[in-house]
N, C-alpha and C positions, 0 to 999 in steps of 0.2 A: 106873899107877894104874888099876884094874879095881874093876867094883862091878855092881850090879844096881840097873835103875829101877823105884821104887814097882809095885806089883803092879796090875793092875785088866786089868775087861772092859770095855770099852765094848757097849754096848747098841745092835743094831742095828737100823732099822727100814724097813722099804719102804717109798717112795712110792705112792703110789694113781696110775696110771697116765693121765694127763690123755691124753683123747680129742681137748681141743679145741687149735688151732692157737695158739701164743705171740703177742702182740702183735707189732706189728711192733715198736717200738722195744725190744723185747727180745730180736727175733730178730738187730735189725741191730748188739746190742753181742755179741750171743753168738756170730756169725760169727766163725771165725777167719780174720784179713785172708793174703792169698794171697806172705807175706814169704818168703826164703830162709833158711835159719837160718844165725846168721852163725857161724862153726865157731870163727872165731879167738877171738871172745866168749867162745865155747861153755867154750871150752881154759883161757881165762884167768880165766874165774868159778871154776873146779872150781879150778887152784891157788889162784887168791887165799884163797878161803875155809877151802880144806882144809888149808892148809900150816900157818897159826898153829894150829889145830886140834893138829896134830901138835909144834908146838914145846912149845906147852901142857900136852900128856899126857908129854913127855920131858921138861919140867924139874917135871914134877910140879905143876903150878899151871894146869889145865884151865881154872880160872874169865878166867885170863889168856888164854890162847886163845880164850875165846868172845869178848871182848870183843874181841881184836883182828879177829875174825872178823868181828864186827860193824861195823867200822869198813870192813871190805872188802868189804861187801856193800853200804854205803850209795856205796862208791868205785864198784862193778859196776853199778850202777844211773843214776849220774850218768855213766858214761860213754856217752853219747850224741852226741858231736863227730865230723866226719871227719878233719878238718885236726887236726896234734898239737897244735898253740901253742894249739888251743881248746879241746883234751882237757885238757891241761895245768890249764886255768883253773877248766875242768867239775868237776875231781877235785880241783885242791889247793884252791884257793880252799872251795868249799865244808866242807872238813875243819877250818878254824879256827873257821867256827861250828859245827859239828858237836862241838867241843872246846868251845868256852864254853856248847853247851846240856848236853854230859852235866854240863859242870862246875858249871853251874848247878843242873841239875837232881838232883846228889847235896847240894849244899849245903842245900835245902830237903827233903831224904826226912825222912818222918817228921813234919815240922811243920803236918799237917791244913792249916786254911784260910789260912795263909803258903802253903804251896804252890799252893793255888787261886789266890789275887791274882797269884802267881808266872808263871802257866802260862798265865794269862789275859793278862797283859800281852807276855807273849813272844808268845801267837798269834796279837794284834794285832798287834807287829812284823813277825813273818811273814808276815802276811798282808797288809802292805803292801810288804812289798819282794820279794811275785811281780809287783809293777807296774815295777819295773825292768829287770829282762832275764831271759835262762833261769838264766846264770849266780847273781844275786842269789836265782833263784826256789827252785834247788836248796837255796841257801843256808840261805834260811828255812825251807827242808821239814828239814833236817837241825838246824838248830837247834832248833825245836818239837822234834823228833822224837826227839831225844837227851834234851831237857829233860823229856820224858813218860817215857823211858823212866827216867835218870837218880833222877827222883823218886817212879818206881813201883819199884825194884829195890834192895837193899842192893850198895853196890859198895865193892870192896877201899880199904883205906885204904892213904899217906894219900889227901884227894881226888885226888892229880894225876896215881893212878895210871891211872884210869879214861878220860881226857880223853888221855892217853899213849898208850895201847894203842888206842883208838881211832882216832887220827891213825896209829897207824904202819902200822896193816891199812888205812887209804885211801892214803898211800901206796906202801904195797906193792904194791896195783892198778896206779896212777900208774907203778911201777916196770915191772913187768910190761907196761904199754901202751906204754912206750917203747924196749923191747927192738928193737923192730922198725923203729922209725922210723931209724939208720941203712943198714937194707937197704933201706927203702923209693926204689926208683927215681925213681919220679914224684912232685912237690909234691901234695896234695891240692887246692890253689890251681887249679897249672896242668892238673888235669884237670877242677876243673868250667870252666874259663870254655871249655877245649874243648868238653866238652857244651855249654854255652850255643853254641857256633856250630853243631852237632849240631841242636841245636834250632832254632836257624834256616835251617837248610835245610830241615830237615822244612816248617816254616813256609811256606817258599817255595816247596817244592815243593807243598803244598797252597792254595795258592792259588787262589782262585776255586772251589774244593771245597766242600765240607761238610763234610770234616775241619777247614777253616781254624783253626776255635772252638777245636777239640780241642788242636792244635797253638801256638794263640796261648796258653792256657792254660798250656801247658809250657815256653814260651818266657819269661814272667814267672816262671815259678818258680824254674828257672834263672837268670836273671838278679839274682833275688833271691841267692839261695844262692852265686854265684857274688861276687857284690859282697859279701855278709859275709863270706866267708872274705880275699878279698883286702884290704876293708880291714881286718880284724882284724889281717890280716899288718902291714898299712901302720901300724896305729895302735900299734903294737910298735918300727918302723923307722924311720917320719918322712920316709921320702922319697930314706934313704939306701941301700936295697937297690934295685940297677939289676934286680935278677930280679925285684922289686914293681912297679919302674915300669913295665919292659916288660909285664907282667902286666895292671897295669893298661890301658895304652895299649892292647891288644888288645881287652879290655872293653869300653874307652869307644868307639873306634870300631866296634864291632858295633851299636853303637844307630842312627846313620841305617839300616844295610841292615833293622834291626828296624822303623824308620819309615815306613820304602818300600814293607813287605810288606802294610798296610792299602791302599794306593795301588792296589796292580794285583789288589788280592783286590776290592776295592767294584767296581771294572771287568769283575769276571767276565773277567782277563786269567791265560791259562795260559802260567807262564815256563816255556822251554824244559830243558830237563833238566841238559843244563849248567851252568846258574847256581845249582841247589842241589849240583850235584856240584864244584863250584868252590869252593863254601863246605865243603861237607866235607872237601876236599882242604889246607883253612888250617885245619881244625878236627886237621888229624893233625899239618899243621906244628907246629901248638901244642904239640902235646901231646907230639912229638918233638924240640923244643926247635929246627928248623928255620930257619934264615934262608939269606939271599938267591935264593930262588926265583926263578922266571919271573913277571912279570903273568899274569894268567889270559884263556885266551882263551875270551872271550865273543863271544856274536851281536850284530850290532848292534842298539840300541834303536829302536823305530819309537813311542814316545807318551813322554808327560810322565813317566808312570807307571812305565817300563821306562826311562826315563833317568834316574828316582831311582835304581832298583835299581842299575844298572852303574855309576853315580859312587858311590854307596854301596860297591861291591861294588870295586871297583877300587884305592877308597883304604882301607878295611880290609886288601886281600893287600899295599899297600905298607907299613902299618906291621906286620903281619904278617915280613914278610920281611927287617924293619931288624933289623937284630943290633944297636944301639942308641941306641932312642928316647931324647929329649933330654927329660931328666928336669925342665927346667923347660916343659914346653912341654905337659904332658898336662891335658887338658881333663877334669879332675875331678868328673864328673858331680852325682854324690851331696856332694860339697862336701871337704874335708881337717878329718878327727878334728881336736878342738879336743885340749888336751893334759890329761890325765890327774885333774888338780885340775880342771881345768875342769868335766869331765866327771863328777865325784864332786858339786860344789858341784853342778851343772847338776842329777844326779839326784835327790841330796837334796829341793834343792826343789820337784819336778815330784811328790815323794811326800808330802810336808810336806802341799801347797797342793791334790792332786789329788780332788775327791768322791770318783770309783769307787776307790781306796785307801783312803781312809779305810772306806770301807763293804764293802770284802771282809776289812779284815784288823777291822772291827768284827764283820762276821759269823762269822769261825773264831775271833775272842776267845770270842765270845757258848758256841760250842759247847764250846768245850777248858773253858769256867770251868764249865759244869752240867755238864760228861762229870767234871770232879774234884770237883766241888762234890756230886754225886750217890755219887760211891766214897768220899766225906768220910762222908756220912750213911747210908751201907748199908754195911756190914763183909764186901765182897767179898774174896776171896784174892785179891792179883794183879792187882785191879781197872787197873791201867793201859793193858791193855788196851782199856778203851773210849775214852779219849782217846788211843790209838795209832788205831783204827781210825776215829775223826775225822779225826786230821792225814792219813791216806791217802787218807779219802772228801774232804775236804774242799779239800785245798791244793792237789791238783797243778791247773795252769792252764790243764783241757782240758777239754772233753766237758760231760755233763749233771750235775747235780750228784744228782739223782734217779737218773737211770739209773749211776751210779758206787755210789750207794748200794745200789740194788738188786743190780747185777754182784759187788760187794765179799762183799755177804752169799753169793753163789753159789759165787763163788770162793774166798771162806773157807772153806764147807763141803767142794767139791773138795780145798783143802788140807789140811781136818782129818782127811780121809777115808787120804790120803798118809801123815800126819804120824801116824796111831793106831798103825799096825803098827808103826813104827818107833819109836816110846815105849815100845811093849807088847812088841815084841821083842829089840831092839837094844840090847846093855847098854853100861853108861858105861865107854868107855874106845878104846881103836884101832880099835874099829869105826865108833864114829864118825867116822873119818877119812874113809872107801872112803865111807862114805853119804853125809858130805857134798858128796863129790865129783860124786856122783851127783843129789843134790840142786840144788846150785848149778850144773852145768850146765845145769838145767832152767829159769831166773832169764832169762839173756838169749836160749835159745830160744825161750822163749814171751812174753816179754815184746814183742815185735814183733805178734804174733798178738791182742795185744787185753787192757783192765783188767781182764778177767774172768779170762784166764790169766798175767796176771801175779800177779795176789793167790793165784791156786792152784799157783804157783813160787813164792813168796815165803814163805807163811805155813809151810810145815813146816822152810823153813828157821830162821828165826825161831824156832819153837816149841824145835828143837833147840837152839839157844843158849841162850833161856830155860831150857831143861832143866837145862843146865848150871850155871845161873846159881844156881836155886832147887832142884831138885831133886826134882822132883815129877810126873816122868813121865808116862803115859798119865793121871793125872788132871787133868793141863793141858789135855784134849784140850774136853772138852761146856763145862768154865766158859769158856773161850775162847768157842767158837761163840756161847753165851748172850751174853757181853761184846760180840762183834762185832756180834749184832743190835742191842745197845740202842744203843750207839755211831751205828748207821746212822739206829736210831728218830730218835735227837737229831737227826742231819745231818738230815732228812728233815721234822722240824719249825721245829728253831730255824737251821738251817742253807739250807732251800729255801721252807718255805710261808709265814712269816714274813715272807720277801723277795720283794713280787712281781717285781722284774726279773732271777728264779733261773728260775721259769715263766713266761714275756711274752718271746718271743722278740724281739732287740735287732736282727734284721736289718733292719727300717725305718726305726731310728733311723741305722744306718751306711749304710746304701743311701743315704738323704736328704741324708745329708754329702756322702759320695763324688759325687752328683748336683752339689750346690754348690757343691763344687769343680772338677767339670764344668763348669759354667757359667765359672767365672775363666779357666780353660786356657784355654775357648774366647775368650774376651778379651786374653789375653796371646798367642797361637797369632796371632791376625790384630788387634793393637795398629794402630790408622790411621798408617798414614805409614812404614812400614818393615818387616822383619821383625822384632822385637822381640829381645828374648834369649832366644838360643837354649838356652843354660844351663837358664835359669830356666823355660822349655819346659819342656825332657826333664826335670828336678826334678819339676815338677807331674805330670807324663803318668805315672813315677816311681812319686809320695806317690799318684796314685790306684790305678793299679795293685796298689801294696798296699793300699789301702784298702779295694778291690775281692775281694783275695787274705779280709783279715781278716773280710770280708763271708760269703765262702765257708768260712771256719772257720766261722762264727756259723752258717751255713746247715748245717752238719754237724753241730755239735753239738743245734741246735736238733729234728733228724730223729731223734733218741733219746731227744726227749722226749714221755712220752703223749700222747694228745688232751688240749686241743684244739690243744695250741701245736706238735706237731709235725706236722700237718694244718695249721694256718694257716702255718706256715714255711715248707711247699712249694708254698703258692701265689705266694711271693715269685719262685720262679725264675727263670719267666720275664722277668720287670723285669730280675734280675739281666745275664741275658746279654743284653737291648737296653741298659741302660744300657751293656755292654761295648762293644758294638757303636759306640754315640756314640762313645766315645775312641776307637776306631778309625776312624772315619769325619773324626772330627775332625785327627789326625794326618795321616792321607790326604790330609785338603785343604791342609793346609800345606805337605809335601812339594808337592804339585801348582803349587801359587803359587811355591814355589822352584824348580821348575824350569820357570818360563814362561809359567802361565795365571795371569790374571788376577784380581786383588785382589778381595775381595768389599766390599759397602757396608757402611760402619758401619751404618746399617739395619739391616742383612740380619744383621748379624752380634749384632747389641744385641736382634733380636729372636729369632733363639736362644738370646740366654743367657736373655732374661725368661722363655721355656717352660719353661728347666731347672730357672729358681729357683722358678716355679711348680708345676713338678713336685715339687721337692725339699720344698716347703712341705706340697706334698697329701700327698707319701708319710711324709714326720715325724707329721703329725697326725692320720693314720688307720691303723688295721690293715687296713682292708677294702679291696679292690683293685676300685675302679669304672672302665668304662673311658669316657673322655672325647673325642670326636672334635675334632679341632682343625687350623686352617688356618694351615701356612707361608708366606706369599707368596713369592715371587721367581723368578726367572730359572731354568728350568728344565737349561737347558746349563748354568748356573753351575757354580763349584766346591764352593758348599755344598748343591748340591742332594741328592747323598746324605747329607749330615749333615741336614737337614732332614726328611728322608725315615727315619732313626731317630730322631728326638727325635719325630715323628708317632707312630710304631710305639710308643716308649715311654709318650708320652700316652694313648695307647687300650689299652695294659696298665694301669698304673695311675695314676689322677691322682683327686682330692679331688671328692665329686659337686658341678654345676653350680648 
């Protein structure tokens, strides 16, 4: 089936040449970030997209092609997982709501303000179950997303054909991503928690440096990434894959040598080379599936400090080296996945009960209902468009929601600019095929590079299926662009200024937690009368860590937003990394007490925690950073004397005026 699309010129016109310099938070989304393009993406967009294309125009029924195309573009897009079992989850799971929104949303085409109450109440749903995880957040991006499209587009009858063909282009993807995973040699598992020891050596070989920051930094990150994927594995298993246990067990024991490395960094002590090259040398057994090695020979220890590291460091290569750990006997840091219903009832209610859910999926309701309720009373062509280009400024659960808006409208026009020659050129039929290939490989090249080029790979894809959908070529190209702006208008009124905590940078409020919880560790870290649990230690140390992690998303996102909030969100920094510093210095002392020196006074210890919760208190109830000079007492030899000596530092950063 051959044919010719709608005739037309598009009308070109020059920008006026701006002399003056971009804002910075416009320059810092328009950066393209410095990523590798990942080829095998690259490979598996161009079929996935392009092959239903081609099934489509051979059985004569193109309109079936797009939609399955469509279906494989939202699969291209979610697949963001390394580990397969999490790909798996990324792509299928999210294609059954992707099916009950097209389906929903062809059941209401046509019916004016039935569809608006419709669409409204789906993008409250949506917008409360980005509060559950990435997978549910997909979910609900596809479900809105389907639903908008569903109820802006006439789709083939009966309805189930639509909802069909959709699911079978996400798992086509799905398909295609797991060709590979029997060649695949190495677990994804067992190579990040190798990088995690990767990174601790780096760690430890920086020590006493000024890299140390840099390197502690990387070493939480990994640890993070490396415990989701294993226990996702685990929460799959239960405990019965001995490749999980051992898995784990190597994990868990990396955490005292990770405890150790605050210890001889506050001492300004530089370990000998060996001891990170030791760690690297269990970092390759990992990852070559290695047992029963040698002990590592290490230098002897001369302080408290350096006798963490080598008992750390000694009993990691022996369960390193055990070909098989006793699967009742691993010390489960992070705790054992409760089981599956648990975990469903557990979510539920955490979204039911939670303020910040109700109040983002109130705010993408507010916008999806005036984006349709607006094409309800204006007789645009096609209008779905602008509650498409909502659910994309508004849902995904990153960045600024202003600077999204703004990026989205830059990178729409980049794509409309892609997408003209190819309406105005390219006629209906096999040629479409080659362009789409071309096209959709350009989705996960540049979707790594930043939301500005991802919406300009995205949107001529798009337009092209639309094309096919309706029929109406190069004059899809300006009503589009117009549709996208107003779409952003809305996000950027009823979506950002409406909401002061969209512009009110939220890093004071999660700094002032994370402080608070400082304060507790430090109490359970030196509990009177014992060393307390050790579990429920590294849990804490753990939950701040990310705490701290989610502090520094806030702190990135917040740097893309205009004056004044992205100027007062870089004043927070430096708090940032002294509060770091505390948990580090605070682990330090306890490793220290374990191996030898001596306990500090409840005193000493109750009145650290009262400066943190006093800090915690100034930094929640002001945005201004006064600096406050304040006296630790105590024992200057002690072990808390460097933990005293940052809760100082962080006091005269920021604390509440006198």
């Amino acid at each position: 089936m051959t044919g010719s699309r709608a005739d037309g010129t598009g009308s070109s016109s020059t920008a006026a040449h701006r002399r003056g310099t971009p804002p910075v938070w416009l320059r810092y989304g328009l950066r393209p970030l410095p990523t590798p393009v990942p080829w095998a993406a690259v490979a598996r967009a161009s079929v996935a997209l392009a092959a239903p294309l081609a099934a489509g125009f051979a059985a004569d029924r193109p309109m079936y092609g797009a939609l399955a195309s469509m279906g494989a573009l939202s699969g291209v897009i979610g697949d963001t997982a390394d580990a397969y079992r999490m790909r798996i989850l990324n792509i299928a799971v999210p294609q059954v709501f992707g099916a009950l929104g097209i389906m929903t949303g062809t059941l209401v085409y046509g019916t004016g303000w039935a569809a608006v109450a419709v669409l409204t109440v789906i993008g409250l749903v949506s917008g409360m179950m980005s509060t559950i995880g990435a997978v549910a957040s997909v979910s609900g991006l596809l479900l809105l997303l389907n639903s908008v499209v569903g109820a802006g587009l006439p789709m083939p009858d009966p309805w189930w054909v639509a909802p069909l063909l959709l699911t079978l282009g996400g798992l086509f993807v799905l398909a295609l991503t797991l060709l590979a995973w029997p060649l695949r040699r190495k677990l994804p598992e067992r190579v990040a928690v190798a990088d995690t020891y990767l990174a601790v050596a780096d760690l430890l070989a920086a020590a006493g440096t000024p890299a140390y920051e840099e390197k502690r930094q990387a070493v939480t990150e990994s640890l993070n990434t490396s415990y989701d994927l294993v226990l996702a594995r685990r929460a799959r298993y239960h405990g019965r894959s001995g490749t999980m246990v051992r898995m784990l067990s190597q994990l868990n024991v990396v955490i005292p040598l990770v405890e150790a490395a605050p210890a001889v960094h506050v001492r300004r002590i530089m370990l000998p080379d060996a001891i990170p090259a030791a760690v690297r040398a269990l970092a390759e057994d990992i990852e070559e599936t290695r047992t029963g090695g040698d002990e590592p020979r290490l230098p002897p220890p001369g302080s408290p400090a350096t006798r963490a590291v080598d008992s750390a460091l000694r009993h990691a290569a022996a369960v390193v080296h055990k070909a098989d750990p006793d699967p009742y006997n691993v010390d489960d840091r992070l705790g054992r996945p409760a089981a599956l219903g648990v975990r469903v009832r557990r979510a539920t209610r955490n979204v039911v009960l939670s303020g910040p859910s109700w109040q983002y999926g109130l705010r993408l309701a507010l916008c999806i209902g005036l984006a349709q309720a607006l094409t309800s009373l204006i007789d645009v062509p096609r209008s779905y468009w602008v509650a498409l280009t909502v659910t994309f400024v508004l849902k995904p659960d990153f960045g600024s929601v202003f600077s999204r808006a703004v990026l989205r409208s830059v990178g729409t026009a980049a794509g409309l600019v892609i997408a003209a020659p190819v309406l105005a050129e390219v006629p209906v039929g096999w040629w479409d095929v080659p362009v789409m290939m071309l096209l959709a490989a350009l989705i996960p090249a540049l979707t790594a590079k930043g939301y500005a080029f991802q919406t300009a790979a995205v949107t001529p894809v798009i337009l092209l299926l639309s094309d096919l959908l309706n029929h109406e070529g190069v004059h899809l190209v300006w009503p589009r662009f117009l549709d996208s702006l107003i779409g952003c208008a809305i996000v950027l009124v009823a979506g950002y200024l409406l909401w002061p905590e969209s512009w009110h940078s939220r890093i004071g409020r999660r700094l002032a937690d994370a402080v608070a919880d400082i304060a507790d560790y430090v109490g359970v870290a030196f509990e009177p009368g014992g060393e307390g649990d050790r579990a429920e230690r590294v849990r804490a140390r753990r939950r701040i860590y990310r705490d701290l992690s989610s502090v520094r998303s806030e702190f990135q996102r917040a740097l893309t937003e205009p004056p004044p909030t992205g100027t007062r969100a870089a004043a927070w920094w430096p708090l940032v990394v002294a509060v770091e510093r505390i948990v580090d210095a605070t682990t330090a002392a306890r490793v220290r007490v374990n191996h030898g020196a001596q306990e500090p006074e409840p005193a000493e210890v109750a009145a650290v925690q009262a400066q943190l919760r006093e800090l915690a208190d100034g930094v929640r109830a002001s945005e201004v950073l006064v600096a406050v000079r304040t006296e630790l007492p105590g024992d200057e030899e002690g072990v808390l004397a460097p933990l005293r000596q940052e809760v100082a530092a962080a006091r005269a950063i920021a604390s509440p005026e006198p």
